[in-house]
BALUM-316622 format. One line per field, with one value per residue (C-alpha): residue in one letter; x, y, z. Coordinates in steps of 0.5 Angstrom, whole numbers, plus 500, padded with zeros to 3 digits. Each point is the difference from the previous one (the first is absolute). Example, Ala and Ser with C-alpha at 12.3 -4.5 7.8 and 13.67 -1.06 7.14 Angstrom:
2
residuo = c(A	S)
X = c(525	502)
Y = c(491	507)
Z = c(516	498)
***
This chain:
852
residuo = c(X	X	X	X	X	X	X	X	X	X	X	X	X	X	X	X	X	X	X	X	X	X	X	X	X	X	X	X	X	X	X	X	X	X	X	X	X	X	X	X	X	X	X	X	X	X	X	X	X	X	X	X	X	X	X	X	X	X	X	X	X	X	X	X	X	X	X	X	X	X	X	X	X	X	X	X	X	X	X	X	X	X	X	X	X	X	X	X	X	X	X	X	X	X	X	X	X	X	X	X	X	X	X	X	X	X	X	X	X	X	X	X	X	X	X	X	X	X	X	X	X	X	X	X	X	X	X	X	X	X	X	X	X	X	X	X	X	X	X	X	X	X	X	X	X	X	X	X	X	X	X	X	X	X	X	X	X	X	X	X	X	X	X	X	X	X	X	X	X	X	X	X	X	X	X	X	X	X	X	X	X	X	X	X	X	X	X	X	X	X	X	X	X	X	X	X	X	X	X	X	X	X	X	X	X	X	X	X	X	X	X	X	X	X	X	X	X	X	X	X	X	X	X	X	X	X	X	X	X	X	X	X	X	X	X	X	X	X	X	X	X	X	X	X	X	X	X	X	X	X	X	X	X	X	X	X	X	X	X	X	X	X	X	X	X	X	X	X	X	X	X	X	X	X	X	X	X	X	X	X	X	X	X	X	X	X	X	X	X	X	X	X	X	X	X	X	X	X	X	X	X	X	X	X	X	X	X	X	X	X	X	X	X	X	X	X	X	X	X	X	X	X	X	X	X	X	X	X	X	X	X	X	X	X	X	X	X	X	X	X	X	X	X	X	X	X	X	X	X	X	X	X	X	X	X	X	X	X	X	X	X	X	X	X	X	X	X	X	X	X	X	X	X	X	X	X	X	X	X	X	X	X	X	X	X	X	X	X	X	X	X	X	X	X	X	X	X	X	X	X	X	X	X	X	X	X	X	X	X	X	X	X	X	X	X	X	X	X	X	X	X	X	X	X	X	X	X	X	X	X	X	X	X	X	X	X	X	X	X	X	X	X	X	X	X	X	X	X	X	X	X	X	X	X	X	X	X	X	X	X	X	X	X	X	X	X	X	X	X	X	X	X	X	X	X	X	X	X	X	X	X	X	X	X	X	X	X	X	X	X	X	X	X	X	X	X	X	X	X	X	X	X	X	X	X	X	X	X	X	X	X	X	X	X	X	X	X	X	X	X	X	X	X	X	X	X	X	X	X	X	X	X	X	X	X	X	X	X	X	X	X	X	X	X	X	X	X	X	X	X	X	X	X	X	X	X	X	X	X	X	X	X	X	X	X	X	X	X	X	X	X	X	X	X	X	X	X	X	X	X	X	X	X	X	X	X	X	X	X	X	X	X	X	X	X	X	X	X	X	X	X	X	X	X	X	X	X	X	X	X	X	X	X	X	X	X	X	X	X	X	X	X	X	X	X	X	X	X	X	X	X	X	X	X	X	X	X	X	X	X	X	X	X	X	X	X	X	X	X	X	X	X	X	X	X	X	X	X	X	X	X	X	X	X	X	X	X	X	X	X	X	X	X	X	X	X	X	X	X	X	X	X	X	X	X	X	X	X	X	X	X	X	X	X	X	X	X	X	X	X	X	X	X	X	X	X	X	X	X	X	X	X	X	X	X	X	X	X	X	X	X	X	X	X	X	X	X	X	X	X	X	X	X	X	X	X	X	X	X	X	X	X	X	X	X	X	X	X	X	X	X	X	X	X	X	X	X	X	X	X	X	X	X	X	X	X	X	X	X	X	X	X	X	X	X	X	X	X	X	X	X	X	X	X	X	X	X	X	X	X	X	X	X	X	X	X	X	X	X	X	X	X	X	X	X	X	X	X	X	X	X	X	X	X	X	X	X	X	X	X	X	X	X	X	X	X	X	X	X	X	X	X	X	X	X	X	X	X	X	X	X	X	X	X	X	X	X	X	X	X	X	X)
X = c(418	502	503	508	500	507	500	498	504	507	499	498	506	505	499	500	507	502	497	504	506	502	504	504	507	503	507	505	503	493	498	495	503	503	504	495	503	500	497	502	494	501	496	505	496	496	502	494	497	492	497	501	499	499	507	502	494	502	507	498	495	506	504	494	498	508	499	494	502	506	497	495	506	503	505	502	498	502	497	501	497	504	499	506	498	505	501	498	492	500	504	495	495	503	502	494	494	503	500	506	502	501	492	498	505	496	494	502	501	494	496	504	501	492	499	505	497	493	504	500	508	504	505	504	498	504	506	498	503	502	507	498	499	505	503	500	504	504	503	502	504	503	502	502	505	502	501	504	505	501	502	494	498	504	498	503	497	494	496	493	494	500	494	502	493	498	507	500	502	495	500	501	492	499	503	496	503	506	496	497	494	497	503	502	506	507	502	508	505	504	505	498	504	496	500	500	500	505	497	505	504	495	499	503	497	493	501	503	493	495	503	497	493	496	493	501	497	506	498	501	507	502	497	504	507	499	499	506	504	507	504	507	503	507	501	506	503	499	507	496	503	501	504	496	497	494	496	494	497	497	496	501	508	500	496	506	502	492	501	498	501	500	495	502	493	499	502	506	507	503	493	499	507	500	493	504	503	494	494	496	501	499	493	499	502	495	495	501	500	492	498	498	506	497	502	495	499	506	500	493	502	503	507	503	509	505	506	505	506	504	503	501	506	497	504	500	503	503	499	492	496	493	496	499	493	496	494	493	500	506	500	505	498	501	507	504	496	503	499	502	494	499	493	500	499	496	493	503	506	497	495	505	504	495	498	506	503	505	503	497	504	498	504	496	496	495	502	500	501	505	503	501	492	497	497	496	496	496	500	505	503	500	500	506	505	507	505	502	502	504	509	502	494	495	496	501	494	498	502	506	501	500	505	505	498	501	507	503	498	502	506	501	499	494	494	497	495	494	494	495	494	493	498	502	501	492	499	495	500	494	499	493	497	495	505	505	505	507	503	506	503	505	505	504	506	499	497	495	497	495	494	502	495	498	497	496	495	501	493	497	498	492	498	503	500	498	500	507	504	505	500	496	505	505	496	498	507	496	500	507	504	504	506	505	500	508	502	494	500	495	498	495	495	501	494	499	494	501	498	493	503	504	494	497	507	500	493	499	506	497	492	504	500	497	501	508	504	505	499	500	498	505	497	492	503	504	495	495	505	500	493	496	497	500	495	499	500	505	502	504	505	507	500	495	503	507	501	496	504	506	498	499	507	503	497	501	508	499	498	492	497	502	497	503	493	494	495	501	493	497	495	498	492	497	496	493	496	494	498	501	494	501	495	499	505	506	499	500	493	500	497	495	497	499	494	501	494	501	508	499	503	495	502	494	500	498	500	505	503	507	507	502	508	504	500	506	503	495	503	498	501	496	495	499	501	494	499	501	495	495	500	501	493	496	504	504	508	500	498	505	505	497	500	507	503	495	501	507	506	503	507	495	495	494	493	495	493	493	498	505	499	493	502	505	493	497	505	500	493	501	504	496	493	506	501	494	495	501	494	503	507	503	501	507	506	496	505	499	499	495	503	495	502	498	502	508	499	500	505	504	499	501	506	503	499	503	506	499	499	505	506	496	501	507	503	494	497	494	495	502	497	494	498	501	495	494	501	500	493	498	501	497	493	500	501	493	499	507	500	499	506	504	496	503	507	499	497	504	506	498	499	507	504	495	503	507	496	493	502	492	496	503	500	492	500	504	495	494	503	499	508	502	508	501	503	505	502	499	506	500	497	504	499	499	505	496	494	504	502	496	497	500	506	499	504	503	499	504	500	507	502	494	496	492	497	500	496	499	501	500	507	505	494	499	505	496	494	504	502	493	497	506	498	493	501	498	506	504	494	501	507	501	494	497	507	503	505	508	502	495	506	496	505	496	497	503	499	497	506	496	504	496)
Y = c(462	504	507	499	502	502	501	494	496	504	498	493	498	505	494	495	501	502	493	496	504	500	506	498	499	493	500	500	493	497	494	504	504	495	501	506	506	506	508	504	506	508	505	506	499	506	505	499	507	498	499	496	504	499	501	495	495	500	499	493	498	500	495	496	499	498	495	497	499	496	497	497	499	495	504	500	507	505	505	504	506	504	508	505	503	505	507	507	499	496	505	506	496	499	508	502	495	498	493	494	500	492	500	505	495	494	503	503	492	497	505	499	493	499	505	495	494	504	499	493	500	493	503	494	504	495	503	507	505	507	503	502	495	497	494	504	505	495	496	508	501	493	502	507	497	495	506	504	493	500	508	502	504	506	506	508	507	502	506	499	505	503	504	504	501	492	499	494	498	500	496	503	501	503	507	504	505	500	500	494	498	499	507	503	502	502	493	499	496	496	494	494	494	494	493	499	494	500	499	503	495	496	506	496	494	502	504	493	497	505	497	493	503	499	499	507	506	503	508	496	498	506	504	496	500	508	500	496	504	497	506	500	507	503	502	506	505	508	503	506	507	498	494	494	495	499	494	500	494	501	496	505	503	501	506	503	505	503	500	507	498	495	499	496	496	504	494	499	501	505	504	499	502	506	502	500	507	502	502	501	493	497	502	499	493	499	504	493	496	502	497	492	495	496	501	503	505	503	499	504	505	507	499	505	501	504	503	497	504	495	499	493	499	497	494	501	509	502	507	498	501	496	503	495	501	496	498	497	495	496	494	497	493	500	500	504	505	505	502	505	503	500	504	499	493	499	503	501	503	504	502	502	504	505	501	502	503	495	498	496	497	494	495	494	503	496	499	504	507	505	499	507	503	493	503	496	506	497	492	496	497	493	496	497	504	501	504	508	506	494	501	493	496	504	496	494	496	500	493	501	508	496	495	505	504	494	497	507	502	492	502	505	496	505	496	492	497	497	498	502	498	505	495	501	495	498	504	495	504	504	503	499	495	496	495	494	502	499	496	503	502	506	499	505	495	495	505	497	492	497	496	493	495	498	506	502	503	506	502	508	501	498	507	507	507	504	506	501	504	497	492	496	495	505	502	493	500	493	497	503	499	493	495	500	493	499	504	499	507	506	501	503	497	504	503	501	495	497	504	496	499	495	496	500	498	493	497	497	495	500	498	493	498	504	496	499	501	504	504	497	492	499	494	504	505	496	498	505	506	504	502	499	506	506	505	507	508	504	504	494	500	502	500	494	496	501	499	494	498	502	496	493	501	502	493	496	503	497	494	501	499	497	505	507	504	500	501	496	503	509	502	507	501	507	504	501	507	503	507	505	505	507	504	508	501	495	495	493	495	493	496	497	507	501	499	501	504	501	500	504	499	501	499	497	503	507	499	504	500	497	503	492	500	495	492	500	494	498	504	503	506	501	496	495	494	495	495	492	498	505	497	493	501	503	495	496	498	496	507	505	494	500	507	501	494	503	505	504	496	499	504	506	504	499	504	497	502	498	498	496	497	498	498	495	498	498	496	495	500	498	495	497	500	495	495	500	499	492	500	496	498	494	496	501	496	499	498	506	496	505	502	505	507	504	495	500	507	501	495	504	506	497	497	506	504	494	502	508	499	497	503	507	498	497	507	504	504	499	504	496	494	504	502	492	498	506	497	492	503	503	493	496	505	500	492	498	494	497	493	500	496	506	505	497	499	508	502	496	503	507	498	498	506	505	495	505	507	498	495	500	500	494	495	503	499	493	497	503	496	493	499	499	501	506	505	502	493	498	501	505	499	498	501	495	503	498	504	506	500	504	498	506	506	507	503	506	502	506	503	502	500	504	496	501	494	493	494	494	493	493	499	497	501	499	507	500	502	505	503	501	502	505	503	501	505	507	503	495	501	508	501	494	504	493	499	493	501	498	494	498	497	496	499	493	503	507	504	501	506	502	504	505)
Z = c(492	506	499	502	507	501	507	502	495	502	507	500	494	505	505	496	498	506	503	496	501	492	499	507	496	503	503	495	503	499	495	498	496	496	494	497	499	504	499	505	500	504	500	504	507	503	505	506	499	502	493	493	494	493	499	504	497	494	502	503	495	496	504	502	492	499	506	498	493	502	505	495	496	505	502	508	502	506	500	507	504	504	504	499	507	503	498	500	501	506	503	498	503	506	502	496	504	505	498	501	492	502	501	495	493	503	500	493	498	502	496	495	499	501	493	496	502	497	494	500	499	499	506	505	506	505	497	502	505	501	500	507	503	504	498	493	502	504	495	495	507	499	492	502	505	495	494	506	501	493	499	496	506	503	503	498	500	495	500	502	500	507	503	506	502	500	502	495	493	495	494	493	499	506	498	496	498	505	506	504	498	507	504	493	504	494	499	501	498	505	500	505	500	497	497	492	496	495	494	496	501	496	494	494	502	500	493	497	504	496	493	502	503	492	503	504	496	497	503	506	498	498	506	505	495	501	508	500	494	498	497	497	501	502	507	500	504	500	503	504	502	507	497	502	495	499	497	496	496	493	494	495	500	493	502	504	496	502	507	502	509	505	505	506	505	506	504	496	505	497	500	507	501	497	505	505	498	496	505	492	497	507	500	492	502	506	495	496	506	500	493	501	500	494	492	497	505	499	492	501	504	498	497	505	501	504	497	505	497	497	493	497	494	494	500	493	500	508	497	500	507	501	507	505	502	504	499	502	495	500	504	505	499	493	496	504	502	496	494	493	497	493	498	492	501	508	501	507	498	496	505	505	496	497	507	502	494	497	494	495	494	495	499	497	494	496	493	495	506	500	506	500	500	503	506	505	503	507	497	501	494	502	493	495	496	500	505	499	503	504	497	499	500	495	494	504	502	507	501	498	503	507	499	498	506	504	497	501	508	501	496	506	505	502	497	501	495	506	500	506	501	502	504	507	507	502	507	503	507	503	505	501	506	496	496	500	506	498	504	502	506	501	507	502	500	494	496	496	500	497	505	500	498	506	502	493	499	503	500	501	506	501	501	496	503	494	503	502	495	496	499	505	502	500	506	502	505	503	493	498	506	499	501	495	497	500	508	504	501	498	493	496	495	494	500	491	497	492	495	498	493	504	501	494	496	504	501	493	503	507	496	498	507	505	506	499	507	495	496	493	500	494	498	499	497	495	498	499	498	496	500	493	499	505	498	504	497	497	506	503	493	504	507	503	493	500	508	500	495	504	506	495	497	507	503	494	502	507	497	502	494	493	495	499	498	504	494	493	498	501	499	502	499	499	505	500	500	501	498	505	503	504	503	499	506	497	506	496	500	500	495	504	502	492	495	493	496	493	500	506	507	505	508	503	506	498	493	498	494	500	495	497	499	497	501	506	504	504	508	506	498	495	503	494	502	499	506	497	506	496	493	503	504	494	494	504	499	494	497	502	499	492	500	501	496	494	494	503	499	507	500	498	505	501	501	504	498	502	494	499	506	498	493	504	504	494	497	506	499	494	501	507	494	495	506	503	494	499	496	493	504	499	508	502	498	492	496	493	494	496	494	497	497	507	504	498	499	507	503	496	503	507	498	497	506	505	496	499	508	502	496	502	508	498	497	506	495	505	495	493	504	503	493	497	506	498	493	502	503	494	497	505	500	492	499	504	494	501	503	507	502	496	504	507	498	497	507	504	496	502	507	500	497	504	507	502	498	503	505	503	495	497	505	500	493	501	505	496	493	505	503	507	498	502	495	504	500	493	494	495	493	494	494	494	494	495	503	499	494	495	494	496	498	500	494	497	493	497	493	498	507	504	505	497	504	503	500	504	496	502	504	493	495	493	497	496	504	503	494	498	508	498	493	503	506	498	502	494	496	500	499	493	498	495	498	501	505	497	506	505	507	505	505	504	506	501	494	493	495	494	495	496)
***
């Protein structure tokens, strides 16, 4: 027997099936489809960053196991591959290398490609493109001019992070501590006017839709029902000491007699009219200005406010005033962008008024406190009770306080039950020259016009001047300059790209037909939307989800697509680690340039022992990132791909280890030494008629893991069914004096089941047991029943209720028997001390009660 050469193996069956074309998806109007039922199969496609990591080979192997389990299953499958190519890293590499970020993705891209097919993946590659390329970006023109005719487009000033060095707008992710990444100039906070999608417009919709999304992880769920933040509340009126009205929104206005201020966002109009005549609060609020636009920025930063001067009546006692402050947290995209303080009850508040000094008074307790003690200190209490130190509504229960609160100032004329919403219109505009061009144009006389559909795609300019400040195609007066499309007169391009989110909302649609003339072929998309099962990791849960989820409703409205939801199937696989290292200087060492000795990291170059840190993420970073072409060309693919699919269950993390790796290796060894001995085998297609103990006990094994397997597959629990396959192997190596028709059926069986996770070592194997069908082209097993059912039962024994054993008896055996297996365990022995025992229950096939 030859030694498994996996090298030699993988290559040959990668051209093999590529020869054949097997996993080319026909066209959803061919016959070859026939009336076989469809599986849509995605792995949330690469950014083109140069290299594959084993992130992302355990991602792909996880679709790729889907895909060809499937396929066996006589499903028509899609399984497409496709390159999320605009953004930020491009353009790096354009200002920092000189190079065309048009050159330097599609170069990314062939690299890239080249690693996964070394992966030996079941991938469509006909249907493969990239959002850069022209004729994708095309047609997303096409749908943003059909979303902006159909109003769910329109265009208003927004804050923007801006960069007075680099005179240009930054991302969220490039402030780092309010300062530009690249100039590390104090970033401001800016308005420019600019395109939004109206997925408000969609909020109740995509809360309902999330309700009937059962095969999507329930923390996903959640993750985006939060981003999205439906809330009841009361919106009301304060009369302040100037005499102006002033609207806030709130959730909680049971907690009104708490209220110690009222703090306005630093954008709120009343704030900036206010600045006008208060040189101090101007530059408090252009201090504000230089924190980031997103969220979480201004949640981390420092609570910080400026007395305005003005008082607010308590809607509930004129004589009782409430500073109006404004401060740094209040948001003006939210509510109303006022809103009254109550510290007792928010750990924002609360936060905010021990700083500045300001009253803090419970009025929720918990039950059982006295109102009149109970004392938050510095932790907000936020659990049940009832209300106190609040006139009419003490010893009311929360609920009950904010419906009396609301059914009076309604009563007033004052207040408004609403619902508001924490999610906001999506800004889609960015200003940025390596993107989709929005196809609009501004003109002078008929203000702003879509580029009509003959004159599409407005296509970026073939050569981009980084060097430029600002927006290169801004500065691009060649490219900007036009005609209006409605006057013939001059006119501006807009000079904004899309947000990249816009191109991965939409490219799971445009997988399904990837050559239409329009954007979306309805027919093919009909036909294979929504996708099965859609896999990628935790971090795309709201944002890259719930807008791909907006788009599919937005084309389901317009009549594009016939389903509402892109994804009936998630899945979030875990991510893989691997130990960190660092030198005595702190600089981060690769572990390609470590030994280990004794638990000890040596770096081989100059035998310095290294410091091991914990098992991370793999990232550049921190330079633990373990190349996939290095393990392929020790071990081969079919190893990383058994090892990611092995031990951990796929939604947690896993930790990639040389040794286990190498134990990987040794299984699929194994498994090539099973196959490839044909000494006592039966020829193939022999029928198996042995009826022996050994032999029996074997197809048993064989048929049980066809079922384990394929239920395991069913439900992704990807490490169950590598663990039914090391056992079938154990069978299989310990039945040597079976049958040897039973033999092969076992081998054969194990061979099929191992096909999705090991796609090359089967067909090998395959070919090894006698048969020139490909098993890439052969059905999947199905198991006998009478196979899987056991002849044996394990059951319980208990004395007086208390478990003291078990035992294994003939499935409906003699009582009896049991009875006696029962009495003769040590543990009964012990406790009826020579006594007869008082009653003796069998209950058949599950319990034996013995009462002593």
């Amino acid at each position: 027997m030859a030694r498994y050469n996996a090298k030699e193996a993988e290559e040959r069956w990668q051209m093999e099936w590529d020869a054949r074309a097997l996993f080319k998806t026909p066209e959803h109007d061919s016959s070859k489809l026939g009336d076989a039922p469809k599986c849509y199969v995605l792995e949330m496609f690469p950014y083109p960053s140069g290299r594959i990591h084993m992130g992302h080979t355990r991602n792909y192997t996880m679709g790729d196991v889907i895909a060809r389990f499937r396929r066996a299953q006589g499903f028509n499958v899609l399984h497409p591959m496709g390159w999320d190519a605009f953004g930020l890293p491009a353009e790096n590499a354009a200002r920092d290398k000189g190079v065309s970020p048009r050159d330097w993705t599609y170069e990314n891209i062939a690299h890239m490609r080249d690693q996964l097919k070394m992966m030996g993946l079941s991938i469509d590659w006909s249907r493969e493109f990239a959002t850069c390329d022209v004729d994708y970006y095309h047609q997303q023109q096409k749908l943003f001019v059909e979303f902006y005719k159909a109003g769910f487009v329109h265009r208003q000033e927004a804050d923007v992070n801006w960069d007075p060095v680099d005179m240009t707008v930054l991302a969220n992710e490039q402030v780092i501590d309010g300062r530009g990444w690249r100039s590390g100039a104090l970033v401001e906070r800016r308005k420019l006017s600019q395109w939004f999608f109206r997925i408000t417009q969609f909020a109740d919709e995509l809360l309902a839709g999330l309700d009937t999304l059962d095969r999507w992880p329930e923390k996903v769920r959640l993750m985006q029902k939060n981003w999205i933040g439906r809330s009841e509340g009361l919106r009301f009126q304060f009369t302040l000491s100037n005499t102006q009205k002033l609207d806030v929104f709130t959730t909680r206005p049971d907690t009104l007699f708490g209220a110690s201020f009222v703090a306005l966002s630093p954008e709120h109009p009343l704030s900036l009219e206010l600045a006008k005549r208060d040189e101090k609060l101007a530059a408090f609020i252009e201090e504000c200005r230089h924190v980031g636009t997103a969220e979480a920025d201004i949640e981390k930063a420092e609570k910080k406010g400026y007395d305005t001067g003005l008082t607010a009546a308590h809607p509930f006692d004129a004589d009782w005033k409430l500073p109006v402050m404004v401060a740094n947290f209040v948001l003006m995209g939210y509510g109303t962008g006022a809103i009254f303080g109550c510290p007792a009850h928010d750990q924002r508040d609360l936060d905010f008024a021990r700083k500045y000094d300001l009253p803090v008074t419970a009025v929720v307790v918990p039950e059982g406190a006295d109102p009149k003690t109970f004392d938050v200190g510095n932790e907000a209490y936020t659990g049940p009770g009832r209300l106190a130190n609040s006139r009419f509504l003490d010893g009311m229960s929360v609920e009950e306080g904010k419906a009396e609160v609301a059914a009076r100032l309604e009563s007033d004329g004052i207040g408004q039950r609403t619902v508001n919403y924490r999610l906001r219109d999506w800004l889609v505009s960015r200003q940025r020259p390596w993107g989709c061009p929005i196809p609009m144009v501004h003109c002078a006389k008929c203000g702003v016009v879509p580029v009509p559909e003959d004159q599409l795609p407005v296509k970026l300019p073939e050569t981009i001047n980084f060097k430029v400040k600002g927006n290169p195609l801004d500065a691009d007066t060649a490219w900007k300059n036009t005609t209006c499309p409605s006057c013939g007169g001059e006119a501006v391009r807009d000079t904004d790209t899309l947000d990249t989110f816009v191109d991965s909302s939409w490219y799971f649609t445009r997988f399904t037909a990837p050559k239409a003339a329009d954007p979306v072929d309805k027919a093919a998309a009909n036909y294979w939307l929504p996708v099965d099962q859609y896999i990628g990791g935790i971090e795309h849960a709201i944002l890259h989800l719930l807008y791909a989820r907006y788009i599919t409703r937005a084309m389901h409205k317009l009549g594009m697509v016939s389903v509402p939801e892109p994804f009936a199937g998630l899945f979030t696989q875990g991510m893989v680690c691997h130990e960190t290292y660092k030198d005595s200087k702190g600089d981060w060492v690769s572990p390609d340039e470590v030994t280990k000795d004794g638990g000890k990291a040596i770096r081989i170059s100059d035998k310095a022992e290294l410091t091991i840190g914990p098992s991370e993420k793999m990232s550049k970073s921190k330079k633990n990132v373990i190349a996939p072409e290095t393990i392929i060309a020790d071990y081969g693919a079919d190893t990383i791909r058994w090892f990611m699919l092995s031990d951990t269950p796929p939604e947690r993390d896993i930790e990639w280890t040389d040794a286990g790796a190498e134990g990987c290796w040794r299984f699929v060894n194994r498994v090539w030494r099973l196959a490839s001995e044909s000494e006592g085998l039966a020829p193939a297609g022999t029928p198996v008629t042995a009826t022996d103990d050994a032999s029996l006990e074997l197809r048993r094994a064989a048929h049980k893991a066809i079922a384990a397997v394929t239920e395991n597959l069913d439900s992704l629990r990807f490490n169950s069914a590598v663990a039914q396959l090391y056992a079938l192997a154990n069978a299989i190596g310990g039945a040597e004096k079976c049958d040897g028709a039973a033999r092969r059926e076992a081998i054969e069986t194990m061979v099929l089941l191992c096909a999705p996770m090991m796609p090359h070592l089967a067909e090998e194997c395959w070919r090894a047991l006698g048969h020139e069908k490909l098993v890439a082209e052969t059905a999947w097993p199905r198991h006998d029943p009478a196979l899987t059912q056991s002849d044996s039962v394990t059951m319980a024994v208990q004395v007086n209720g208390k478990r003291r054993g078990e035992i294994t008896m003939p499935k409906n055996g003699d009582p009896k028997a049991a009875e006696a297996a029962a009495l003769a365990l040590e543990g009964v022995v012990r406790v009826l001390e020579g006594k007869a025992p008082k009653k003796v229950i069998v209950v058949p096939n599950r319990i034996v009660n013995i009462v002593a």
